[in-house]
NUDREN-838127 format. One record per residue (C-alpha): residue number from 1; z, x, y. Coordinates in steps of 0.05 Angstrom, whole numbers, padded with zeros to 5 digits. Each point is the difference from the previous one (the first is absolute). Layout:
residues N
     k       c3       c1       c2
   NUM        Z        X        Y
...
***
This chain:
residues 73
     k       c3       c1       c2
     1   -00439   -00680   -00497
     2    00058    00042   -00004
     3    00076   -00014    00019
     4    00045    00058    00032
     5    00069   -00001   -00003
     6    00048    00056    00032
     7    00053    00025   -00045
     8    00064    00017    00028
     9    00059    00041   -00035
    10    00064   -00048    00018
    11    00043    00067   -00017
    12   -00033    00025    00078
    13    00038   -00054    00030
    14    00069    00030   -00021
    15    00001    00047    00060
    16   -00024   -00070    00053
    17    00064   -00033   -00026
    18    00019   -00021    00078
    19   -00077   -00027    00011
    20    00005   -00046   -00060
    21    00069   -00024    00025
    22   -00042   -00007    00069
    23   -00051   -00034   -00022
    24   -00009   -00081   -00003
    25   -00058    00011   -00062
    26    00031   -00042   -00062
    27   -00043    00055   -00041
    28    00060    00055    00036
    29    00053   -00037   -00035
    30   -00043    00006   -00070
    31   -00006    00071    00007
    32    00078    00009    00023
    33    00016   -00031   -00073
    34   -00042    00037   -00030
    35    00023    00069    00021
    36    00077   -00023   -00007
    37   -00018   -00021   -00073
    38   -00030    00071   -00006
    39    00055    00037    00030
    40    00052   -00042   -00037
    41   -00015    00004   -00066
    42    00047    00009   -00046
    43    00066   -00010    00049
    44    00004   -00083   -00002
    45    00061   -00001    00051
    46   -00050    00040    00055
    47   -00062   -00045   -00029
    48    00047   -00066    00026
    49    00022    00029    00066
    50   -00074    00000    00007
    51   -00022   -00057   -00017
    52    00055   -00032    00043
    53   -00012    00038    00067
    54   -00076   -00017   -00011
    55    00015   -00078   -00010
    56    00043   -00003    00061
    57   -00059    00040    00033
    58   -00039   -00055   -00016
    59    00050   -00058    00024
    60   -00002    00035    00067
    61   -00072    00000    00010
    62   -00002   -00083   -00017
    63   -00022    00002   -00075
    64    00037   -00046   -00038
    65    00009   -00003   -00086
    66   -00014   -00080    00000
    67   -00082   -00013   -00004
    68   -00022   -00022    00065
    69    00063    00003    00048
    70   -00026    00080    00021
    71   -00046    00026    00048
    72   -00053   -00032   -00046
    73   -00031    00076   -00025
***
C-alpha cells in the first residue's frame, strides 16, 4: 500500500493573491498568513498591519475568536 500526497510550493500562491481573497477555503486564509509572515519578516509595524487586515478578513466572512460561536470550521 502506498500513500501519495501532492506537494505544493505556498510561495506560487503570491502571484493568486485576489483568488485567495476570493475564495471561501479556510486553508486560503492559512496560506494568506503564511506568505504575509514571509514577506514581513523583519519589519514588525508591516507584520501587524497584516495580521490585522487578515483578522478583520476573517470577521467578515463569519469566523469568530470565541470556540464555537463561528461558522463551526
Amino acid at each position: 500500500m502506498a500513500l501519495d500526497f501532492p506537494v505544493v510550493k505556498l510561495l506560487d500562491y503570491e502571484a493568486r493573491w485576489a483568488e485567495l481573497e476570493a475564495s471561501d477555503n479556510p486553508f486560503a486564509v492559512v496560506v494568506m498568513a503564511h506568505l504575509k509572515t514571509q514577506a514581513t519578516r523583519g519589519d514588525m509595524a508591516e507584520r501587524y498591519a497584516a495580521k490585522l487586515s487578515l483578522a478583520k478578513m476573517l470577521y467578515r466572512r463569519g469566523y469568530s475568536w470565541r470556540p464555537g460561536t463561528s461558522k463551526g470550521y
